[in-house]
N, C-alpha and C positions, 0 to 999 in steps of 0.2 A: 759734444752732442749729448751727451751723457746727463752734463751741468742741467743743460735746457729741458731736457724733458722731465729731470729732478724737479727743478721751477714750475713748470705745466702741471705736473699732478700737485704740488705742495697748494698752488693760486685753484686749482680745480679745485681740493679740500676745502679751502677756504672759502670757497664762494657758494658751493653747495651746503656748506654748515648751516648759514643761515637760512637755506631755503625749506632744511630740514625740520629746524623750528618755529617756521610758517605754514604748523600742521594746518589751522583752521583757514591759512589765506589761498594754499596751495592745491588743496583737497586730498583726498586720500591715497588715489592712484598716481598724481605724482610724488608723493610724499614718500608711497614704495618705491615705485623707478629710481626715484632720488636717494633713497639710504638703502640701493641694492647698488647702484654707483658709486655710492661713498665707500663701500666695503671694499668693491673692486681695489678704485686708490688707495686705500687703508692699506689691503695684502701688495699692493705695488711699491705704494711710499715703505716699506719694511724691506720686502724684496732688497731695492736700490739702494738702503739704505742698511744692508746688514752688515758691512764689514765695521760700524759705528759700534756695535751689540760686542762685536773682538775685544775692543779697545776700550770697554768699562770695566773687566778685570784688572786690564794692565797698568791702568791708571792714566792711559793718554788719552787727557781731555782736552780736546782743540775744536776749532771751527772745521779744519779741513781733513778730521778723519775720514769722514765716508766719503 
């Protein structure tokens, strides 16, 4: 369950990136809503993803640290 919801915010970052750099297509008030969302996932995608942050001292670099 864990996996999936790792997927779901990593494809949400990815899809709202672009939306972000569609200042003049998007307008301005989505452009906020949208890089106040992205922050959200930002502090989430690190959360999920901090036992990876351990494992760069130690040296164990793998796909399935975190």
């Amino acid at each position: 369950m864990k996996k999936k919801i790792r997927i779901i915010i990593d494809i949400s970052m990815t899809v709202t990136m672009p939306l972000l750099m569609a200042y003049s297509l998007i307008g301005e008030l989505f452009h906020e809503i949208t890089g106040s969302l992205i922050f959200i996932l930002f502090i989430i995608h690190h959360i999920l993803n901090r036992r990876w942050y351990g494992t760069i001292a130690k040296g164990k670099y793998n796909a399935s640290a975190a």
